[in-house]
C-alpha positions in Angstrom: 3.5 -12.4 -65.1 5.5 -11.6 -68.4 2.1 -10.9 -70.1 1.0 -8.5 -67.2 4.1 -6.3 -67.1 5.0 -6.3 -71.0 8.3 -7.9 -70.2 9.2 -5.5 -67.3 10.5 -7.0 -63.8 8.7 -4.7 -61.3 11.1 -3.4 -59.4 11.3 -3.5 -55.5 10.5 -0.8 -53.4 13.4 0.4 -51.6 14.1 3.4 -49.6 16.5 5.8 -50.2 19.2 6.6 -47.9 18.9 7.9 -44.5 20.4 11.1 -45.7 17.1 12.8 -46.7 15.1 11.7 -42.8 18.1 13.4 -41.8 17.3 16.9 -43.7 13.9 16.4 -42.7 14.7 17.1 -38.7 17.2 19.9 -39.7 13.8 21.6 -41.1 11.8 20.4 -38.5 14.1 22.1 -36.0 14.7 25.2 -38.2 11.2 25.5 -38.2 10.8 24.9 -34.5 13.3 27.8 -33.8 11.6 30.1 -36.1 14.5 30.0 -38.7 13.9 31.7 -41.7 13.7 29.0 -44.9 16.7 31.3 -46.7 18.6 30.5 -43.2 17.6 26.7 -43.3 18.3 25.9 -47.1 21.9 28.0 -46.9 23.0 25.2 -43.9 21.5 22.5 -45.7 23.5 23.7 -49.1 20.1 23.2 -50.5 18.8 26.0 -52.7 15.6 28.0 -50.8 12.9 27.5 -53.4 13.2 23.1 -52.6 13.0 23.9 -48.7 10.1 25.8 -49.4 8.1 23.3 -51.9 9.1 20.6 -48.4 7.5 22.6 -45.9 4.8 23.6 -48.1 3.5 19.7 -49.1 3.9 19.1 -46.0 1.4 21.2 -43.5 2.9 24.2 -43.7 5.4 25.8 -41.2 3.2 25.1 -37.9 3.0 21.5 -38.6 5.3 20.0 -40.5 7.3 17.3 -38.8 10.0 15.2 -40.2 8.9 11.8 -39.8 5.3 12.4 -41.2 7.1 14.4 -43.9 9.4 10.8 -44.5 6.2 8.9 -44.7 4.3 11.0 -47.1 7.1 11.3 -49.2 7.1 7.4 -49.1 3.4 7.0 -49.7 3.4 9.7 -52.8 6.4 7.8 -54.5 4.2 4.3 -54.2 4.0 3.6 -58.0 2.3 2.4 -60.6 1.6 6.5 -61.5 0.1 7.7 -64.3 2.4 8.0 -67.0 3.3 11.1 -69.2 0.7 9.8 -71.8 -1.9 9.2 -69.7 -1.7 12.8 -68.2 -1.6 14.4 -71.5 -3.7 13.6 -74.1 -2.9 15.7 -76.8 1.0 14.2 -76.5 -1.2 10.9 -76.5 -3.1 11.3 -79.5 0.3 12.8 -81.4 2.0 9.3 -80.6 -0.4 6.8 -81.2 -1.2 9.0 -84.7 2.9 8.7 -85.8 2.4 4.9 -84.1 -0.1 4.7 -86.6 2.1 5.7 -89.4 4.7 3.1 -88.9 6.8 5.6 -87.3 9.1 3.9 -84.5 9.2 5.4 -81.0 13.1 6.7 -81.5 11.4 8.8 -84.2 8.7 10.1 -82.6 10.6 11.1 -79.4 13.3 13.0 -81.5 10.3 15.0 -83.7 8.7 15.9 -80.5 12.3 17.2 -79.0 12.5 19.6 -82.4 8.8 20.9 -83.0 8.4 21.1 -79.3 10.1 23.4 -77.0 11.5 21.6 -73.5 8.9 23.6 -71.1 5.9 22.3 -73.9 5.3 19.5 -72.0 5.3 17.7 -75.2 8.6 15.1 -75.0 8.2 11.9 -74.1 11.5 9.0 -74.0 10.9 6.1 -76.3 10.8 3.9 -73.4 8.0 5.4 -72.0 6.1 4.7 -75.1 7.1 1.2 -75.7 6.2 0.4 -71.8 2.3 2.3 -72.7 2.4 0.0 -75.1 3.4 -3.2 -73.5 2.0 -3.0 -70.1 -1.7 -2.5 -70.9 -2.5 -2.2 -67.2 -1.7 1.5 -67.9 -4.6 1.8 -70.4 -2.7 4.4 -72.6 -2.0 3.0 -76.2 -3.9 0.6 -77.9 -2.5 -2.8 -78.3 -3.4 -2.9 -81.9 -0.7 -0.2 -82.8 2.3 -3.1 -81.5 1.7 -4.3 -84.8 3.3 -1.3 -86.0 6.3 -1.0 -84.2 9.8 -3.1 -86.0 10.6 -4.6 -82.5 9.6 -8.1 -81.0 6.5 -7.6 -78.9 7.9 -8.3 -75.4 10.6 -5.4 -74.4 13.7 -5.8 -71.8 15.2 -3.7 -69.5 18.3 -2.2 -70.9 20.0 -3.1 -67.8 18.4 -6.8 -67.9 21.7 -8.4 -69.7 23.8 -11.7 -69.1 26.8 -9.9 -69.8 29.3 -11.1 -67.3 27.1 -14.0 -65.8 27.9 -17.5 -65.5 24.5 -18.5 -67.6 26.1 -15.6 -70.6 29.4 -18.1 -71.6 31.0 -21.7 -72.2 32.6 -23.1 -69.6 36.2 -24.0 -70.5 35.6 -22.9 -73.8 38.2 -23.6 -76.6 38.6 -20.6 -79.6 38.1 -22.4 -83.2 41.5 -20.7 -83.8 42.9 -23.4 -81.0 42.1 -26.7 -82.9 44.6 -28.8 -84.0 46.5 -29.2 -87.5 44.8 -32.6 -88.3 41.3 -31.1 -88.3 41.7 -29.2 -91.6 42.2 -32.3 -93.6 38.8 -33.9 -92.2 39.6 -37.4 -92.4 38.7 -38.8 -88.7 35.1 -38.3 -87.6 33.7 -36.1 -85.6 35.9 -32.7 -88.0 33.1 -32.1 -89.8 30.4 -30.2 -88.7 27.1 -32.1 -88.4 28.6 -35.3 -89.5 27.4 -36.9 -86.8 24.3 -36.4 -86.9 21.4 -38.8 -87.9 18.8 -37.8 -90.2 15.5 -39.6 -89.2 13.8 -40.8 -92.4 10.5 -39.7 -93.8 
């Protein structure tokens, strides 16, 4: 499983709040009525343009209907998609060229955010390049250019930390700065460190 996903925990489909079905029927109605989108996105506090982009991918004025409109939505979010890099290939072939170079992924992200402008098309995250190159289901980056990178080759969440878990500490730990005044002289076994351990013999 670790090989498959490069080290990533897929993460489990959830759906967001009910807030957004909710915005769906005030369209649907709007729409129903023969309310103008302008009318429809100032009641919503939404801005016109998003209303508009809804009711367009979704049939049009005539048919769009918020509970087939929730269940598109939910079908066109099903991932894995194809990533920035596999969309674009000339941002493909300018990564896996720096990759190439020994350049790390921090480096290339921040040379694409100067040469590039932000409507280019051309940025990419650093994670998003480690993943094309870990999870080689996406069929992106070679897996010969890992060798390049300065990192181990299996990548972690950021959020995947012990920090503040049971499994992360020493239970009824004692700080060094806590041990008693006899340990300094080392004269009772058991104050040094190691001394009682065995050495097997060759």
């Amino acid at each position: 499983m670790v090989k498959q996903t490069g080290g990533y925990v897929p993460r489990t489909r959830r759906r967001r709040s009910a807030f957004l079905l909710r915005e769906r029927e005030e369209i649907s109605r709007g729409l129903a009525c023969g309310e103008p989108l302008r009318m429809i996105a100032r009641a919503l506090e939404r801005a016109q343009s998003t209303i508009s982009r809804e009711v367009a991918r979704n049939k049009g004025r005539r048919k769009c209907r918020a509970v087939d409109a929730d269940d598109r939505a939910w079908r066109r979010a099903r991932r894995p998609q194809p990533c920035l890099l596999a969309r674009n290939e000339m941002l493909r072939a300018f990564v896996a060229a720096r990759l190439g170079l020994d350049w790390s992924p921090e480096q290339i992200a921040g040379l694409l955010r100067k040469r590039y402008p932000a409507e280019a098309g051309m940025w990419v995250s650093p994670e998003t390049i480690y993943k094309s190159l870990f999870v080689q289901s996406r069929g992106v980056l070679a897996k010969q250019l890992q060798k390049h990178l300065r990192l181990r080759p299996t990548r972690c969440k950021v959020h995947n930390t012990v920090t503040g878990q049971w499994r992360s500490q020493i239970r009824d730990a004692v700080s060094i700065r806590q041990r008693p005044a006899e340990v300094e002289d080392r004269a009772i076994p058991g104050h040094w460190e190691g001394d009682l351990l065995r050495a097997a013999r060759a």
